[in-house]
C-alpha positions as CSV (number, residue, x, y, z in Angstrom):
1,X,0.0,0.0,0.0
2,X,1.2,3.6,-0.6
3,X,0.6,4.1,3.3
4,X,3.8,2.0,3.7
5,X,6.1,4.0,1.5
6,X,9.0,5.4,3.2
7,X,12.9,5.9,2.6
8,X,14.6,3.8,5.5
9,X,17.9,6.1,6.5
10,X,19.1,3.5,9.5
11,X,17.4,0.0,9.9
12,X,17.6,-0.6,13.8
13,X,16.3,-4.0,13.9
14,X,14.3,-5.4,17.5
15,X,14.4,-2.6,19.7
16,X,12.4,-2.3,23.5
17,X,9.6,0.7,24.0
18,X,12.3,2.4,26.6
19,X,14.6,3.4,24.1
20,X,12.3,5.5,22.2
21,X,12.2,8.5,24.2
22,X,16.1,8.8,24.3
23,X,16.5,7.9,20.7
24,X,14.4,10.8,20.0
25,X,16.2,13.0,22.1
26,X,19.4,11.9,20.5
27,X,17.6,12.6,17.2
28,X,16.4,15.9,17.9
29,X,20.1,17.2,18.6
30,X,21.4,15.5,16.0
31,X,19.6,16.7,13.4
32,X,19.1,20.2,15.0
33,X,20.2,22.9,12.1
34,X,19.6,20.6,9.5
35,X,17.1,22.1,6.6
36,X,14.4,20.2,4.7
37,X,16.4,19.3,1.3
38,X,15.0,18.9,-2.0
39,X,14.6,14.6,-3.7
40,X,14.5,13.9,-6.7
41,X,13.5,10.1,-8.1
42,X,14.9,8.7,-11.0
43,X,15.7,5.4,-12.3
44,X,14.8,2.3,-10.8
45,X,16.4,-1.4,-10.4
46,X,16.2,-4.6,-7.6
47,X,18.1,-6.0,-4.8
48,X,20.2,-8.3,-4.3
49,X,20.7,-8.7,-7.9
50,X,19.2,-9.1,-10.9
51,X,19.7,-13.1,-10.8
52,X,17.8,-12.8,-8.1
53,X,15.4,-10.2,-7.3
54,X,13.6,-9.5,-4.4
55,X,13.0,-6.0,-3.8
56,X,12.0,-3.4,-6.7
57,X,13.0,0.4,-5.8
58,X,13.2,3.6,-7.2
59,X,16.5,5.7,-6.9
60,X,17.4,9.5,-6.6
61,X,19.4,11.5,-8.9
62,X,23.1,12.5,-7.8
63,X,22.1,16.2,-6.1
64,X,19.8,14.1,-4.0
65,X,22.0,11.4,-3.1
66,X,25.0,13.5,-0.9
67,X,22.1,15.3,1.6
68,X,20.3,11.7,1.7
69,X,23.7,10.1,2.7
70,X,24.9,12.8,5.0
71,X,21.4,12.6,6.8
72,X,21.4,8.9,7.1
73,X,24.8,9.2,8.9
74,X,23.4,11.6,11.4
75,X,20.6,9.4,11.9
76,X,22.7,6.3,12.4
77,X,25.1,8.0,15.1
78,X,22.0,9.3,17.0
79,X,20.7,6.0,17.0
80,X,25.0,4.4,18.4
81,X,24.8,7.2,20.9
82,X,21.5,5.6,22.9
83,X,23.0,1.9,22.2
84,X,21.0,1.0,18.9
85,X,23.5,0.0,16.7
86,X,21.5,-1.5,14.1
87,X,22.4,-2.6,10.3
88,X,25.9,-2.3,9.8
89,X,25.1,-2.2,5.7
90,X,26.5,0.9,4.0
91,X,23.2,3.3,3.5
92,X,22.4,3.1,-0.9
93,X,19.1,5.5,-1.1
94,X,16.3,4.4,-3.1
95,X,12.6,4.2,-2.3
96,X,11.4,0.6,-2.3
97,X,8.2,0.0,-3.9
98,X,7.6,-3.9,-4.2
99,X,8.9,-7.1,-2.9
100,X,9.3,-10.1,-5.8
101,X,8.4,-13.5,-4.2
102,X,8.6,-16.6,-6.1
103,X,5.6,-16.6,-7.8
104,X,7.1,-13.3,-9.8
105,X,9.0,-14.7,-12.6
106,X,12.4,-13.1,-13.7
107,X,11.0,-12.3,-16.8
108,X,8.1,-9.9,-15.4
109,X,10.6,-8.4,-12.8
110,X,13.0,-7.3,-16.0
111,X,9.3,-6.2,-18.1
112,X,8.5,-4.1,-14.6
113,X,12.2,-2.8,-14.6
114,X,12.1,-2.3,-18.0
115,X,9.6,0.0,-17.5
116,X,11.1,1.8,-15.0
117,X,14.3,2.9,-16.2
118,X,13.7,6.4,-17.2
119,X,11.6,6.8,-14.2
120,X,11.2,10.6,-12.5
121,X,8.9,11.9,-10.4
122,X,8.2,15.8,-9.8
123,X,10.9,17.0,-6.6
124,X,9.8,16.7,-3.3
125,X,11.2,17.9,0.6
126,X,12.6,16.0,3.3
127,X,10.8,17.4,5.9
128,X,11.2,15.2,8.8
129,X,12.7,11.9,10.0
130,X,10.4,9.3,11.3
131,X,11.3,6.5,13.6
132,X,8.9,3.5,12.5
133,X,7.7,0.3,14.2
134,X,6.5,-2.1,12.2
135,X,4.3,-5.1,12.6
136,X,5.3,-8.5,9.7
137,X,2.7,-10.6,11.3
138,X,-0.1,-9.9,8.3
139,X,-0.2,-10.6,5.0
140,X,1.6,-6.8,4.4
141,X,3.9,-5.2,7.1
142,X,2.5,-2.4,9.2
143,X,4.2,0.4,10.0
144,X,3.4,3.0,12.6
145,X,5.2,6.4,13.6
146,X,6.5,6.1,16.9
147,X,8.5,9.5,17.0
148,X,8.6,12.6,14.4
149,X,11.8,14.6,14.3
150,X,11.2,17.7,11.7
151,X,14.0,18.8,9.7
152,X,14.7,22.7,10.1
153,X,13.2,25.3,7.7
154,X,15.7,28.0,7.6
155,X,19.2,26.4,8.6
156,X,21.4,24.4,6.1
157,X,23.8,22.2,8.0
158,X,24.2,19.8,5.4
């Protein structure tokens, strides 16, 4: 569902109810001087690989790429300093729109991609970082904001 879009800066992984508070704290000074920033989408293609694909996303062009990575390291040092280390995969932005299972043949994933490859949406702001839960017990994962950080409107630390 479109509900479940998001860009994931740090995944955290299995993390108590306690931390949330100071990980929003951490979060807030962290990111504190740091302006809303321009995206723009563009392209598309799957991870792992194409041998094997299993999630289809969208990617960002080069000017949205640096602020994208320099936020996701603030993010992920905000997150160290309260004891959440996380993934330890280096950050790659894209939007992920689909997840392949089996019974999605190669063949319709390279159609889809095919598709896809001159792919750009109209620009749109970061405005704020959002710390997600999210539910897998369903059919579709659930995802709810525990904690909304907005991004400055005036400053431009990055």
């Amino acid at each position: 569902p479109a509900a479940n879009l998001h860009l994931t800066l740090h995944f955290i992984g299995d993390a108590r109810a306690e931390s949330l508070h100071p990980l929003k704290q951490s979060l807030v000074t962290a990111l504190s001087g740091i302006s809303k920033f321009r995206l723009e989408l563009r392209g598309s293609g799957v991870f792992p690989s194409m041998a094997s694909p299993r999630v289809l996303w969208l990617g960002f062009t080069n000017k949205s790429r640096e602020p994208l990575i320099s936020l996701a390291s603030c993010v992920k040092k905000a997150c160290a300093e309260v004891g959440l280390t996380g993934d330890a995969k280096t950050f790659k932005p894209h939007l992920s729109i689909a997840r392949i299972d089996n019974r999605f043949d190669t063949a319709n994933t390279l159609a889809i991609l095919a598709n896809l490859t001159q792919f750009q949406a109209d620009p749109f702001d970061a405005r704020e970082v959002i710390v997600y839960s999210s539910d897998l017990s369903g059919h579709a994962p659930i995802y709810r904001a525990e904690a909304i950080v907005p991004l400055d409107e005036n400053h431009d630390k990055i």
